[in-house]
N, C-alpha and C positions, 0 to 999 in steps of 0.2 A: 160273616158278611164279606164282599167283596170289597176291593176299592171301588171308587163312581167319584170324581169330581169335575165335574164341566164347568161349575162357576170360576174356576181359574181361567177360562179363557173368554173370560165376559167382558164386551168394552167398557169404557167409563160410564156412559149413558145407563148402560143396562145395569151395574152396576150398581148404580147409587136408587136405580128406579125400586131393584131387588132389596137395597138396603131402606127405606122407606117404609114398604109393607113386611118387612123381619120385623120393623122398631114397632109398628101398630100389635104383630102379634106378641112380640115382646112384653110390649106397656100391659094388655090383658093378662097375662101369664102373670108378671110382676107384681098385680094389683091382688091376686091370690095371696100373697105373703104376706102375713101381721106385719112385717116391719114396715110394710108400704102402701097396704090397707087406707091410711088415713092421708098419708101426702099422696096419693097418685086418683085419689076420688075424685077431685076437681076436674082432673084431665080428661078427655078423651079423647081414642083414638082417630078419631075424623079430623083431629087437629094437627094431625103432624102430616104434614101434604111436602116436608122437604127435610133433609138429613138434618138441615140447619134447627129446625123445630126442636131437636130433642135437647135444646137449652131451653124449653118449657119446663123440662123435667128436675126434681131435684137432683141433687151431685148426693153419691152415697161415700160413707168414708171407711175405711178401718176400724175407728172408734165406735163406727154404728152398727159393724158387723160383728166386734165387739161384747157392744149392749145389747143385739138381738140372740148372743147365745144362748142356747144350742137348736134353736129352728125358728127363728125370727124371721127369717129368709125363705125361709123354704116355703115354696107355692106349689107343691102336691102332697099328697096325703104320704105317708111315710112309709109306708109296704110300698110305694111303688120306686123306690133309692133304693140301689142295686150297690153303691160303692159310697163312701165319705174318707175325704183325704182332709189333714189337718195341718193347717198353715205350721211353718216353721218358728213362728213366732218368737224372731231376733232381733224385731223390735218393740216387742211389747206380746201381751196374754196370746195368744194360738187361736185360729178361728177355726169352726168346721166348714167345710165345703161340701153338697150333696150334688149326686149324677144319677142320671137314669140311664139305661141300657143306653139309647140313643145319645145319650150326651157323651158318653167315652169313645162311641164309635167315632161322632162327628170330632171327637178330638184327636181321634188316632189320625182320623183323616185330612185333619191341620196341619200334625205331623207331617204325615206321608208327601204331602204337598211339598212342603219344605227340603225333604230329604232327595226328589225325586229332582226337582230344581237344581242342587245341587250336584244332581249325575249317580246316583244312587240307582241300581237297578237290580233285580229277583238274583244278580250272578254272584253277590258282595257276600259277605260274613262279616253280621253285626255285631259288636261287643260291646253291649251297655254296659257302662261302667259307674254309671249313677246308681244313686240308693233305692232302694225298691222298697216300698211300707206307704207309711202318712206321708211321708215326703214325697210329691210330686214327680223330680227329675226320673225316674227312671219306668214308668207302667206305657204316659205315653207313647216316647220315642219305641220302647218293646212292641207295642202292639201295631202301630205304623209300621217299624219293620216286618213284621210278618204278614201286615197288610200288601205291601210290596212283594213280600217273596223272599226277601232275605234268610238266610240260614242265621236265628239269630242265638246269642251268646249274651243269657241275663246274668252277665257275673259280679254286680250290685260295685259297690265298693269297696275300695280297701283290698288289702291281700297282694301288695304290690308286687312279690314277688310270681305270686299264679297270675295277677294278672299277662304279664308278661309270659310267660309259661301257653297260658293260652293266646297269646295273639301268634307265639311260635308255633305251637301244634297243628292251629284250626287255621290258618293263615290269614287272622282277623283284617279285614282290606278296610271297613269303618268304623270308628267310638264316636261314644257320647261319653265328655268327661268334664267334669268341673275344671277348668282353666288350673287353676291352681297346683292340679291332682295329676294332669296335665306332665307338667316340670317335674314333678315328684317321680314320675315315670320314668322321664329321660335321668331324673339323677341317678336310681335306680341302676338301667341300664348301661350307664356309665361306671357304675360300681362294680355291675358284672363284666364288664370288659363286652356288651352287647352294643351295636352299630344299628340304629332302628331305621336309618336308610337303607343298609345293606340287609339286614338282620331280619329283618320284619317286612311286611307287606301293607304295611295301611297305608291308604291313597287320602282316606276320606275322613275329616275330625270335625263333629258339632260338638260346642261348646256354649257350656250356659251355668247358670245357678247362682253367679257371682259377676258383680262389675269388673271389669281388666281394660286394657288400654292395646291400642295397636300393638305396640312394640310386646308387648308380651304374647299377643296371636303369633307376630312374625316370628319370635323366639321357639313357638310352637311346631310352626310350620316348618321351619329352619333344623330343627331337633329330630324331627318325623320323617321330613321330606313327603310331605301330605301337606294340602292343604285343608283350611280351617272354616269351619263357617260360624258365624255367631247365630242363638238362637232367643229368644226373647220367649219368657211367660212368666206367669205368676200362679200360683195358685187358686187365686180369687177370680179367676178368669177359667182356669182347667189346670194349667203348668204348659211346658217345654210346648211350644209350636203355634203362640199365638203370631209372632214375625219373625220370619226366618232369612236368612242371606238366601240368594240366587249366585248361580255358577259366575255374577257378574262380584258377587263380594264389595259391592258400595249400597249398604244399606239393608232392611230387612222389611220384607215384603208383609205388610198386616193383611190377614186371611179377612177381607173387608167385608166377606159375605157371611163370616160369625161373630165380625167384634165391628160396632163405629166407633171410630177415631175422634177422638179429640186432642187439640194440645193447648192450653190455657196455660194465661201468664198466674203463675203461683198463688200471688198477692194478689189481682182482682178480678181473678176468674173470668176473665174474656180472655177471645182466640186472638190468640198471640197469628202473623199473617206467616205465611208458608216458607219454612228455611228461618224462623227464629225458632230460639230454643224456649221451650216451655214443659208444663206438668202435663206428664200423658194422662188422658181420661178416657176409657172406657165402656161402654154399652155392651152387654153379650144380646147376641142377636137372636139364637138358635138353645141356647139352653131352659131345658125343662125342670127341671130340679130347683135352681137356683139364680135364677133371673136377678143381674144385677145390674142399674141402670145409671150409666154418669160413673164408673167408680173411679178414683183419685189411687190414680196407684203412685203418688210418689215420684215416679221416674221421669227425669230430665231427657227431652229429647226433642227433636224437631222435624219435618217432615219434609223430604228429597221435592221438591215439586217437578223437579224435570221426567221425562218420561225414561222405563230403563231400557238399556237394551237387549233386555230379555223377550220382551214382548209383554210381558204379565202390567196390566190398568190398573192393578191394586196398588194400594199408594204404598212409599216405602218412607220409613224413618232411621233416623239416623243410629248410630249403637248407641249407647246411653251415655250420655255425660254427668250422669251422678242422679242422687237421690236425694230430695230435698229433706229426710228425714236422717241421711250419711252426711250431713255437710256440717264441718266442725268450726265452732268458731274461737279461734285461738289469737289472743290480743286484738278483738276485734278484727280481726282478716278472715275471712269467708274461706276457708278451705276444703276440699275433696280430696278423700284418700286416691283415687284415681289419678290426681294431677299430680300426686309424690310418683303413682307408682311409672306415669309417662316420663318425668324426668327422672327415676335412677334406671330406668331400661334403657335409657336414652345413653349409657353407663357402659362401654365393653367389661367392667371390670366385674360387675354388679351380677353376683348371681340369680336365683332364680323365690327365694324368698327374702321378707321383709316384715317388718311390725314396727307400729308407730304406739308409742304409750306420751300420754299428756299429763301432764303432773302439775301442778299450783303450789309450788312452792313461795311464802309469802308473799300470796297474795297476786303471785304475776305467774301467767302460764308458760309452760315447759313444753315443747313439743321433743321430744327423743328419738329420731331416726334408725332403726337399727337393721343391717343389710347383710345379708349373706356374699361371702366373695366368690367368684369363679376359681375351680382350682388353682390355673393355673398364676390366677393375679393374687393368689393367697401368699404371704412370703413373711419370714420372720423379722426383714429388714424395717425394723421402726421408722429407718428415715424414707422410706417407697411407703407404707402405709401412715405413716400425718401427711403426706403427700396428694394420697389419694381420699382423705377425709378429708382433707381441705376443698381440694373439687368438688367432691359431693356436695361439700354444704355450699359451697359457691352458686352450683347450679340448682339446689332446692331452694336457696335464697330469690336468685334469676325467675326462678318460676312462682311462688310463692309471694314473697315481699316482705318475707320474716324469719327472720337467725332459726335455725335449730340445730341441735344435737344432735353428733351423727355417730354412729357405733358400728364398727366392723367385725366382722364374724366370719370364722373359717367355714366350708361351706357344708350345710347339717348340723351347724351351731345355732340355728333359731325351731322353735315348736313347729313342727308339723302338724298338721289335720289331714284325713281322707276323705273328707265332707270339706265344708265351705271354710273357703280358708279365715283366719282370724287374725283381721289387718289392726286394729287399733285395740287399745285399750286406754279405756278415759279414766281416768283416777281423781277425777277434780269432784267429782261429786258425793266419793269417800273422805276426802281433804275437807271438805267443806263442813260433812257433820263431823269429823274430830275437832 
């Protein structure tokens, strides 16, 4: 198949007109599926005459997708699913996901949108560096790429030393890499006495799979001498390319002619008004396989209402300010592993990994900070390092509104991952049955 996307340059009007008669053939497709058989009977589609209508519709959950395993969901007959990718499932049991031919195309081609946005064109050499299997990150972005034209480079994850080996040989100019995996790179190349400004050729880094914060893009960017785009998906959607940044990098542009947006306040499920933050909810527009309507993906975010100056009408949101299923509550304070990791980047000292463990030691919670140092602020001097734990916890205090535990580490002294990094470990719920 070729590329073909013109809906990208659809004004508002037409836009939401297009999105309208998706959600009617949608709601049909939908009502095919045992899980949806019985709540979607009442409905019909004469009834939804405005984008607003599709709060007629139930909200679908995780938990429902769930209880509908292993084809609860699915509204065609099953020779005709070509592919099934299986949720990651790191918050709970693993879901299936099914696609028909046309549904991987129309995702490559969410992708390619996104990539193309950001100045991507058939001259680059693509290096996915995401996993390639049940896990999502890494099939889309591939086959977008070679939708484009790029010369691309599936070298999955992990293997940090070929990785680098190939961005030297093939003069990889764009990655896709887990943010995390990211740093893990440059630590690497700093190990080899490698200059990934000088050294290397990458202009162009999408980044996804995990929540990160500015300061750690800029850390990226800064590292690379490339800039960064964030990418937004899940796999209950398709994976990598439902919003993507644009060459403007304030926001990420939702492919509005395959998903309706929503963003509802958490707790009473109405629409929170434009530029407050809320729970994203989702409609797939365009999928045959697996039509899913209203779904509650969890993720905190809020939508740009200004127009961008890219030119593109599709609405954009904001990068993610946390997951209402990631939000820890420790002595009663509401925290986000995200808002630790904004203020220790905010940190010249503060290397490039971190882990937070929570413990209940009688009775009262423990939060435990532990941070890798940059080499160069790494030093045997005891009186320069209580120095610089005391700042840290001064400013995790500033940001937070609660004492914690800070632990310094020479740099390579905390667990790595090549997959999604692994920020917390909660222990309170082992504590509790001893």
């Amino acid at each position: 198949m070729q590329y073909s996307d013109d809906a990208v340059h659809l004004g508002r009007g037409e836009l939401e007109t297009l999105q309208v008669e998706l959600l009617r053939e949608a709601l049909c497709r939908a009502r095919k599926a045992p899980a949806y058989a019985e709540a979607l009977a009442g409905i019909s589609p004469d009834e939804i005459n405005s984008t607003a209508d599709v709060r007629k519709l139930p909200l679908t959950t995780k938990e429902q997708l769930r209880a509908g395993m292993p084809e609860g969901f699915l509204a065609i007959p099953k020779h005709d699913v070509v592919r099934m990718h299986y949720s990651s499932g790191t918050t709970g049991l693993a879901t299936a996901v099914y696609h028909t031919r046309d549904d991987l195309h129309r995702w490559a081609v969410c992708a390619a949108r996104g990539m193309l946005a950001a100045g991507v064109t058939a001259d680059d050499v693509f290096q996915n560096m995401m996993g390639y299997g049940l896990f999502t990150g890494g099939l889309g972005f591939h086959y977008a790429s070679e939708l484009i034209g790029c010369m691309t480079i599936p070298a999955s994850s992990g293997n940090t030393e070929r990785q680098i080996h190939l961005m030297q040989t093939f003069g990889s100019s764009v990655l896709h890499v887990i943010p995390s995996y990211a740093l893990r790179v440059l630590h690497i190349c700093a190990e080899q006495g490698i200059d990934p400004r000088r050294d290397l050729n990458v202009r162009v880094i999408f980044v996804g799979g995990e929540p990160h914060s500015e300061q750690l893009r800029s850390r990226i960017e800064e590292g690379f001498g490339a800039r960064v785009y964030n990418c937004y998906g899940l796999s209950e959607m398709c994976g990598p390319g439902v919003a993507m940044e644009c060459s403007e990098q304030d926001g990420l542009h939702v492919c509005e002619d395959h998903y309706l947006l929503e963003v509802l306040d958490p707790e009473t499920l109405e629409p929170v008004e434009p530029g407050q933050p809320g729970e994203m909810v989702l409609t797939t527009l365009r999928r045959e396989a697996m039509p899913l309507i209203r779904y509650r993906t969890r993720d905190i975010t809020h939508v740009l209402p200004q127009a961008c100056p890219c030119g593109s009408m599709h609405w954009r949101i904001s990068r993610l300010e946390g997951r209402t299923d990631d939000m820890l509550v420790v002595r009663g304070v509401n925290v986000y592993p995200i808002q630790i990791e904004r203020a220790l980047l905010d940190i010249d000292e503060v290397g490039s990994n971190y882990l937070l463990t929570l413990d209940r030691p009688e009775s009262l919670d423990c939060l435990t900070v532990a941070v890798e140092l940059t080499q160069q602020a790494f030093t045997d001097e005891m009186r320069v390092l209580t120095s610089l734990q005391r700042r840290i916890q001064r400013r995790l205090h500033s940001e937070l509104d609660i004492s914690v535990e800070v632990e310094l580490h020479e740099p390579g002294g905390l667990p790595v991952s090549e997959g999604k990094a692994v920020r917390v470990v909660d222990n309170r719920s082992q504590e509790n049955k001893s």
